[in-house]
N, C-alpha and C positions, 0 to 999 in steps of 0.2 A: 191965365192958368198955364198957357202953354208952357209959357216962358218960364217961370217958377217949377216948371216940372221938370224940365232941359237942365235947369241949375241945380235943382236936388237930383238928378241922376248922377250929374259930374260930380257932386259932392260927393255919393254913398260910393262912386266908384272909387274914389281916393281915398275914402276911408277903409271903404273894401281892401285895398289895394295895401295897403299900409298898417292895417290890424293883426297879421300876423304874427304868434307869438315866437313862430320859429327864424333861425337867420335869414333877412333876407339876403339876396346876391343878386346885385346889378350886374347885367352882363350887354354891353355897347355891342351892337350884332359886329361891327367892323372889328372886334374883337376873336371872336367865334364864328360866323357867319361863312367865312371861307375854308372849314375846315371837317366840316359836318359829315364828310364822304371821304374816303382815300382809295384810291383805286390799289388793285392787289394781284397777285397771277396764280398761277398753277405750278411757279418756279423757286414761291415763295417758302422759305424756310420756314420753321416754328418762330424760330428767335425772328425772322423779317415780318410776319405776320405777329407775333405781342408787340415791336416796337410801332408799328404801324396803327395797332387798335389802344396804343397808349398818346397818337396823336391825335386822336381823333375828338371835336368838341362839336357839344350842343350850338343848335343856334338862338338869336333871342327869344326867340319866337317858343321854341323848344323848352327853356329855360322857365319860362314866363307858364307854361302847362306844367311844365312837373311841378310848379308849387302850388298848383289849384287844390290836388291831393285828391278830392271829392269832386266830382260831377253827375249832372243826372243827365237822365236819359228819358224823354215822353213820349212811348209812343201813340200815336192817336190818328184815327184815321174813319174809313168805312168798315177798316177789319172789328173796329171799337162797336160798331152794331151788328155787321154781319157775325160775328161770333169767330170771323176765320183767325186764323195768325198770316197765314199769307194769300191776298185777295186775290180775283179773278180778272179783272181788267174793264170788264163789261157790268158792275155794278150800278144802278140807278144812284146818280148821285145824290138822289134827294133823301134818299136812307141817312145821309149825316145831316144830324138832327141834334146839336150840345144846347139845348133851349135854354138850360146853364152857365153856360159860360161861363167863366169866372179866374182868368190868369192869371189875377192877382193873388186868386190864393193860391195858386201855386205856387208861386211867389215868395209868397210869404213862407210856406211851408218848405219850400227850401233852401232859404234862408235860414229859417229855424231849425232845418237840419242839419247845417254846417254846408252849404254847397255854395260854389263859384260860380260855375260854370252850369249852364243847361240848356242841351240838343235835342230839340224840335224836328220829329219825322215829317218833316216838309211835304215828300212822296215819298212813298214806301214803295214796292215792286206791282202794286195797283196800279200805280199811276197817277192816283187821285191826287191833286197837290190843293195844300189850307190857305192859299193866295188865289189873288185874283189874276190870273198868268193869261198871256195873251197870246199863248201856244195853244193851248187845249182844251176842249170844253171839261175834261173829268177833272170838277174842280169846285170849291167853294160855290163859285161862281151861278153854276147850274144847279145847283140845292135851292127850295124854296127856303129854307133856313136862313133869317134875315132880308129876305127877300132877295136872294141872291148877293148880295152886300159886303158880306160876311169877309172876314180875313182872319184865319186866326195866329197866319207868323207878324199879321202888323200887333194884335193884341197881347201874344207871349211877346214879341221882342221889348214892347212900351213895356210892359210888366217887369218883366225882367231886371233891365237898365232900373225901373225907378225902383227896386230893391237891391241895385248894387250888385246884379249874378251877369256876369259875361251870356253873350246869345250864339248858341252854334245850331246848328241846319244839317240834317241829313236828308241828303239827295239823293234815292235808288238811283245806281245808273242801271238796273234794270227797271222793264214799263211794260206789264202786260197789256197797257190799254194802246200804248203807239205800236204793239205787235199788232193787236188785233187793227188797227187802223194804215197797217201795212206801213211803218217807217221802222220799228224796232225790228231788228235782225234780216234785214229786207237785203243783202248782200250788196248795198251800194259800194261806191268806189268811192274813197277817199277824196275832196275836192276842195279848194278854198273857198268859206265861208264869211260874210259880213256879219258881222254881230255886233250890237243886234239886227237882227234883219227887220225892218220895218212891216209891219202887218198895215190892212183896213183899218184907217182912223187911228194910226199911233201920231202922238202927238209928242215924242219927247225929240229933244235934241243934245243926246250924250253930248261929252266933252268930247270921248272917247271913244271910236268903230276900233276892232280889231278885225283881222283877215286872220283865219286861222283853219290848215285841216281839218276834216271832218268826213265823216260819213254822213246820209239823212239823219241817222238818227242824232249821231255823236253833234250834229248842228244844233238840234231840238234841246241836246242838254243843256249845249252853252245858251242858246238863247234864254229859256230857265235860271242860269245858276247867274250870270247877268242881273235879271228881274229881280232875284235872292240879295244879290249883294251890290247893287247900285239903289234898292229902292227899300230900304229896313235899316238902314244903319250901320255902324260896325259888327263884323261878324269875326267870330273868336277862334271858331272851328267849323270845318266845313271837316262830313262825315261821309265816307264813301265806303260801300263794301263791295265784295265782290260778285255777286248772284247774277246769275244769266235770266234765272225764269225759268220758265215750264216751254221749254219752245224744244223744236228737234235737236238733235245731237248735230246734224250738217248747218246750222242755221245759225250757230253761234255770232252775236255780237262782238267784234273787237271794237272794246271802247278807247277813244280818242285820247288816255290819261295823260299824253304830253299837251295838245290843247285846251284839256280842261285845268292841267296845271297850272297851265301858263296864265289864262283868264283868273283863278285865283289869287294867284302871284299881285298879278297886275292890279286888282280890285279890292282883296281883301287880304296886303302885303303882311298884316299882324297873324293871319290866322295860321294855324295848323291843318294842313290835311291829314286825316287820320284812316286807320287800318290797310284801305288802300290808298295808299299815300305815300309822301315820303319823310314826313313827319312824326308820328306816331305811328305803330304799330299794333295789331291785335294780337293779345296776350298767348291766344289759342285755344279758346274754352270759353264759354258761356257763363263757368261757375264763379267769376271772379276771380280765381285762383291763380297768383303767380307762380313761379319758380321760385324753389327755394332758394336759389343763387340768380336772380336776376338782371341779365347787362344789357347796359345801354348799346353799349359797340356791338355790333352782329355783322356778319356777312349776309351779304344781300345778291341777286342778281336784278339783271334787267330786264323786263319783258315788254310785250306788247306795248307800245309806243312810247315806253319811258317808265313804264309801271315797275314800283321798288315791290321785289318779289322775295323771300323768305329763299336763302340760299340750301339749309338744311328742310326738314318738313314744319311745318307751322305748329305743330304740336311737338317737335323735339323735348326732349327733358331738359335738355343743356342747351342754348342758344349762343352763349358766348364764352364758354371760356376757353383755356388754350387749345385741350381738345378738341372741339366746337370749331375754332378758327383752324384747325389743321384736317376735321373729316369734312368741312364744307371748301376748302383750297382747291378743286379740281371744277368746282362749277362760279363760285361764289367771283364778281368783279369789282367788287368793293366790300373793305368794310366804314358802317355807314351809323350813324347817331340816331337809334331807331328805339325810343322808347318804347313801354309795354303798358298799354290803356288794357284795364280787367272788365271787360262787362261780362252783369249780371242782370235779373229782374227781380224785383223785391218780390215779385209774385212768380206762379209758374210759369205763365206765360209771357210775351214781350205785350201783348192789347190786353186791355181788361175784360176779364169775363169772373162775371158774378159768383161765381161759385169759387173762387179760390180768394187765398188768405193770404197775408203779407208773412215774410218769414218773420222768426225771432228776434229777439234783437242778439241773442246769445250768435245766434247765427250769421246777423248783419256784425256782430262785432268780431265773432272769427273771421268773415270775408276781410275788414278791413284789415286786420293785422296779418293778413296774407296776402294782399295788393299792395297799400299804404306802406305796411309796414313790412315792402320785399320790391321797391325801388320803382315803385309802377303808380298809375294813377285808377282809383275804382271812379266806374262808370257804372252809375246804377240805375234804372230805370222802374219810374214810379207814371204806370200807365192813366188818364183820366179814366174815370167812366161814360157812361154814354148821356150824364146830367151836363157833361163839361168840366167835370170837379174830380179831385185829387179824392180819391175814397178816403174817408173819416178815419177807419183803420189804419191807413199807408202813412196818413199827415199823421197821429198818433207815433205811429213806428218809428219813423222818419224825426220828431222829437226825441220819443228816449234813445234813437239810436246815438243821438250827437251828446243826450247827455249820460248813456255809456261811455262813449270814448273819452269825454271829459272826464269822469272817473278814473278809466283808465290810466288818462297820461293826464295828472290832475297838473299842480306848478312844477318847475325844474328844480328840483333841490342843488344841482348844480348850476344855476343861471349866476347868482353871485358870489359862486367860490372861487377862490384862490384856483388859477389854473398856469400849469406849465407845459407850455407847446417844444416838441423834440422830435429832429427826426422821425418818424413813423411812433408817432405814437403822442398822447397828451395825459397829464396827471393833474388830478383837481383833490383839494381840500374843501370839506363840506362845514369845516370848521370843527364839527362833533359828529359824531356817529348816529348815522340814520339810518334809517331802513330803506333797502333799495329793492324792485321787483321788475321792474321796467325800466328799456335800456335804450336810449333811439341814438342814433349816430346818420352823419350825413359828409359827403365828400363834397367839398365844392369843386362843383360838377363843370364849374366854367374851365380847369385845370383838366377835363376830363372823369372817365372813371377809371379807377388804378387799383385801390383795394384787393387783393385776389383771396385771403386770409387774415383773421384777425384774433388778437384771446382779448376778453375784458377780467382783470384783477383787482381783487380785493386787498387793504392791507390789514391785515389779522393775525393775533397773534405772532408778530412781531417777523411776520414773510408777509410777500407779495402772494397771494392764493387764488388761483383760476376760479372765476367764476364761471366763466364761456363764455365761447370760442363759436366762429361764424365763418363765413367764406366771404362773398361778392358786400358790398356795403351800396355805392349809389350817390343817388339824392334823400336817398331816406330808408333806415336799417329797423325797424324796433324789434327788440325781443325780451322775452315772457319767462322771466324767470319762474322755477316750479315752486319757492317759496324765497321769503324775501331773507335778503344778507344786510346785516346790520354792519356797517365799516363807516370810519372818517373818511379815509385815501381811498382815491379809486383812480383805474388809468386802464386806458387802452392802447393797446400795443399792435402795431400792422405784423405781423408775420409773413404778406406776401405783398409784392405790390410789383406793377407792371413797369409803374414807374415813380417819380417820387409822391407819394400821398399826403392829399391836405384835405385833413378833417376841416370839418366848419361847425362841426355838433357833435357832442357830447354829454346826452342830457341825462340826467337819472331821474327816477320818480316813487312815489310808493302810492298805489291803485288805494280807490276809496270805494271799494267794492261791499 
């Protein structure tokens, strides 16, 4: 059985992988891979800063997430019975109690919602981690639950994989529980560390030790994130944010983010570090919600040990455009290929708690066409309850939400028309006049993003007729027209670009609303 299960994961992954309706684009990292960052100064001109953020490309890795489009988010923990959203540190671990269990259906559920990808709160800022970790008692471990036994990133990742969803891991690097065990914010001095370090009765024999910086605590994480991704499989995305805890204001941790990079790098070479990272980015908000002009290229600085930091404020309206690159020029050291991941919670809160309700799907389908559909990826989080299980409602939701969108962007009326490619711009024949309402466009992103304005036109009555007109385009543009235009000819035209622009998508549709 084992072996039959190993071979249908490979299968569903490749099917996975290759089901996509939209372009795919191979991108060879030795292609893109050295190009992801460009350094910048305080001396630099307008015109030196766009030619600069017009060199600048994704890397494979990069690449390979923005076309996930969808991902979830579970969080589950002690806060999933305590009722908190964010725990205390000192919780009796035997309060986690899923006597439910059941990862498959999550699994399946999202799957069935159109998802790739899905991030496993490993440890939240409690502490508590859903493995069996040979760092810390606040853990699976110590729960009478299974008789102590229990794992549950070995049973989401098995679940996962054999429904064909990538497995990604979030790791607080904050820990109220090693504050209170005096290693979190303990003011150690930085020192080199073996990792892993061998404990009472470790029995393994890595391929691989690294030697790497650290503080106590910054050690305790590598040891951890090690155990994550030497002992579960391929890991897809490794999820970090930035939260200190509830500790004093003199007390702050600085975490290790160039050693724990560097163990990722080394370990889990495909994945993306995301929000604090240098990978992905966090959008800025809770609500899903992109920018309406959304870019990839931003300016960035560098902080605490290597940490890619947000050069303007992390909530700015404008992150990249020429503006953008000219009022962030006096701090910013790079501009850097830093996509915008949108989380949101399908409920109020990020843990479940009983009393609340799954949003809309009207609602779930606004967020998408404001993430998805504004060059970014939704990250959405559909919390267990405290049986183990995906609530009835969320898996309900989570179905019409994907088969709204299907509605929405139902087949491509342009997939087999006559099309002519032309400097900035591409013209398609639908053969006969159809009704259009939906409009997705995408750059191929391996050339960069370049886009800076665009108009789409109709041909009617015997002119070319604006239909609308957009700014930033991406990996992925869609827009909603207010009611649908019946034309043969349609084309879109770049009006600005940074540098030269190559569409890879041009899709039209009409909603089965």
């Amino acid at each position: 059985m084992a072996v039959s299960r190993r071979v249908f994961v490979a299968t569903a992954a490749v099917l996975a992988a290759t089901g996509a309706t939209r372009p795919a684009l191979a991108a060879p990292a030795a292609a893109t891979g050295d190009r992801h960052r460009i350094p910048v100064s305080p001396d630099d001109t307008e015109a030196d800063l766009v030619r600069k953020a017009s060199q600048v490309r994704p890397t494979a890795r990069q690449i390979a997430w923005q076309r996930l489009e969808r991902t979830a988010f579970l969080h589950f923990g002690v806060n999933t019975f305590t009722g908190l959203e964010w725990g205390t540190g000192d919780e009796d671990p035997d309060v986690f109690q899923p006597t439910g269990l059941d990862t498959d259906q999550w699994a399946r559920a999202l799957r069935d919602g159109g998802f790739r990808l899905a991030i496993l709160t490993v440890k939240h800022h409690d502490g508590f981690v859903l493995y069996q970790s040979r760092y810390t008692g606040h853990s699976v471990a110590s729960s009478s639950w299974r008789d102590g036994r229990g794992d549950v990133l070995r049973s989401f990742a098995d679940s996962m994989r054999w429904y064909g969803i990538k497995v990604g891991v979030y790791v607080s690097p904050a820990d109220e529980n090693q504050y209170l065990h005096g290693v979190y914010a303990n003011g150690s001095a930085r020192t080199d560390h073996t990792i892993p370090t061998p404990v009472d009765g470790d029995d393994r024999t890595p391929p691989r030790s690294f030697t790497l910086p650290a503080t106590d605590y910054g050690a305790h994480m590598l040891n951890q994130l090690h155990e994550v991704l030497t002992e579960y499989g391929p890991i897809d995305e490794v999820w970090f944010d930035g939260a200190q805890g509830r500790i004093p204001p003199d007390k702050v941790e600085k975490y290790d983010w160039d050693s724990w990079y560097t163990l990722v790098r080394s370990l889990a070479p495909d994945a993306v570090v995301a929000v604090s990272g240098p990978d992905v980015r966090w959008v800025g908000n809770e609500g899903g919600l992109a920018r309406e002009d959304e870019w990839s290229v931003v300016p960035v600085q560098e902080k605490d040990y290597g940490r890619t930091d947000y050069a303007l404020a992390y909530d700015a309206p404008d992150m990249g455009s020429r503006d953008a690159l000219v009022k962030a020029r006096p701090v910013a050291d790079h501009l850097q290929w830093w996509p915008a991941e949108c989380d949101v919670s399908i409920r109020d809160g990020w843990f479940y708690h009983a009393d609340q309700q799954p949003k809309s799907v009207e609602q779930l389908t606004d967020i998408y066409f404001r993430s998805v559909g504004r060059n970014s990826v939704l990250l959405l989080n559909i919390p267990p309850d405290t049986d183990g299980l995906l609530p009835a409602a969320d898996v309900a939701r989570l179905r019409e939400f994907r088969e709204r969108v299907d509605r929405e962007l139902p087949e491509d009326l342009a997939r087999d028309a006559r099309r002519v490619t032309s400097p900035g711009g591409v013209t398609v024949d639908l053969g006969r006049e159809r009704d259009v309402d939906r409009i997705r466009l995408a750059e191929d992103i391996r050339h960069g993003q370049q886009v800076e304005s665009f108009v789409v036109e109709a041909w009617r009555d015997g002119a070319w007729t604006e239909v609308t007109r957009a700014g930033a385009i991406g990996a992925s543009r869609i827009l909603l027209l207010g009611a649908a235009v019946r034309a043969r000819r349609w084309r879109v035209r770049v009006t600005g670009s940074r540098a030269e622009a190559r569409l890879v998508e041009f899709g039209l549709y009409r909603s089965r609303l």
